[in-house]
N, C-alpha and C positions, 0 to 999 in steps of 0.2 A: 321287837319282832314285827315285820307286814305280813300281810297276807298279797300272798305271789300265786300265779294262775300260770299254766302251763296245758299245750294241747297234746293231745292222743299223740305219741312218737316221738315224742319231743325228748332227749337224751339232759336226763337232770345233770348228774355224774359220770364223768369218765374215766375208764380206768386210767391209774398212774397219773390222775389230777390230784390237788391237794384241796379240799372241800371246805369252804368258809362259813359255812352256815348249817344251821341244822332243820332239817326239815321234818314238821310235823305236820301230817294228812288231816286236814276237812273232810276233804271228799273226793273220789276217785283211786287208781289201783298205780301202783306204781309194783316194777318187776327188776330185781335185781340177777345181771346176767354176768356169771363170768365162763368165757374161753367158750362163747354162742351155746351155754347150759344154763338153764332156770335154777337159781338159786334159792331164792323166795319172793315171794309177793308181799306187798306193806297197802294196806287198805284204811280207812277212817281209823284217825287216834294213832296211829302208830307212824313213829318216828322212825328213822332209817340213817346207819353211815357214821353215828356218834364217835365209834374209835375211829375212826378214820378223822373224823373232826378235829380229835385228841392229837391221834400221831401224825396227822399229816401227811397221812399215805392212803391212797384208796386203790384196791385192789379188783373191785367188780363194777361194770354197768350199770345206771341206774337208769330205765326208760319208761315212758309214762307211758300206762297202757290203756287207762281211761282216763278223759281230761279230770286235771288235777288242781282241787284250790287245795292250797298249803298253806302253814305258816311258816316263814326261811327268816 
C-alpha cells in the first residue's frame, strides 16, 4: 500500500468505473454521491467501495470533501 494525498473536490471514484485499489482514510472526509444525493460520509480509519473492489462495478461518486491523505 502508499499513502496517496488528494485535494478538497478532487473525484476519487466514478460512477460505472471499475476501482483498483482500496482506499483507507488518514485524514480528511471523503463523501459518497449517488444520482447528486449524499449517500454517506467516510472519515479517519474508515475504508470505502470494497465491493465494488470485489465486483468490479461501482455504482456511486466518491468526492473528497476535505483534503485527503489515504492509504490506496
Amino acid at each position: 500500500m502508499d499513502i496517496a494525498y488528494f485535494k478538497k473536490g478532487e473525484r476519487l471514484i466514478q460512477a460505472s468505473s471499475s476501482p483498483d485499489v482500496l482506499y483507507i482514510i488518514i485524514k480528511g472526509i471523503v463523501q459518497e454521491i449517488q444520482d447528486e444525493q449524499l449517500v454517506s460520509v467516510y472519515v479517519s480509519q474508515d475504508s470505502f467501495d470494497a465491493m465494488s473492489l470485489l465486483n468490479g462495478n461501482n455504482k456511486n461518486d466518491y468526492i473528497v470533501k476535505e483534503e485527503l491523505i489515504c492509504y490506496a
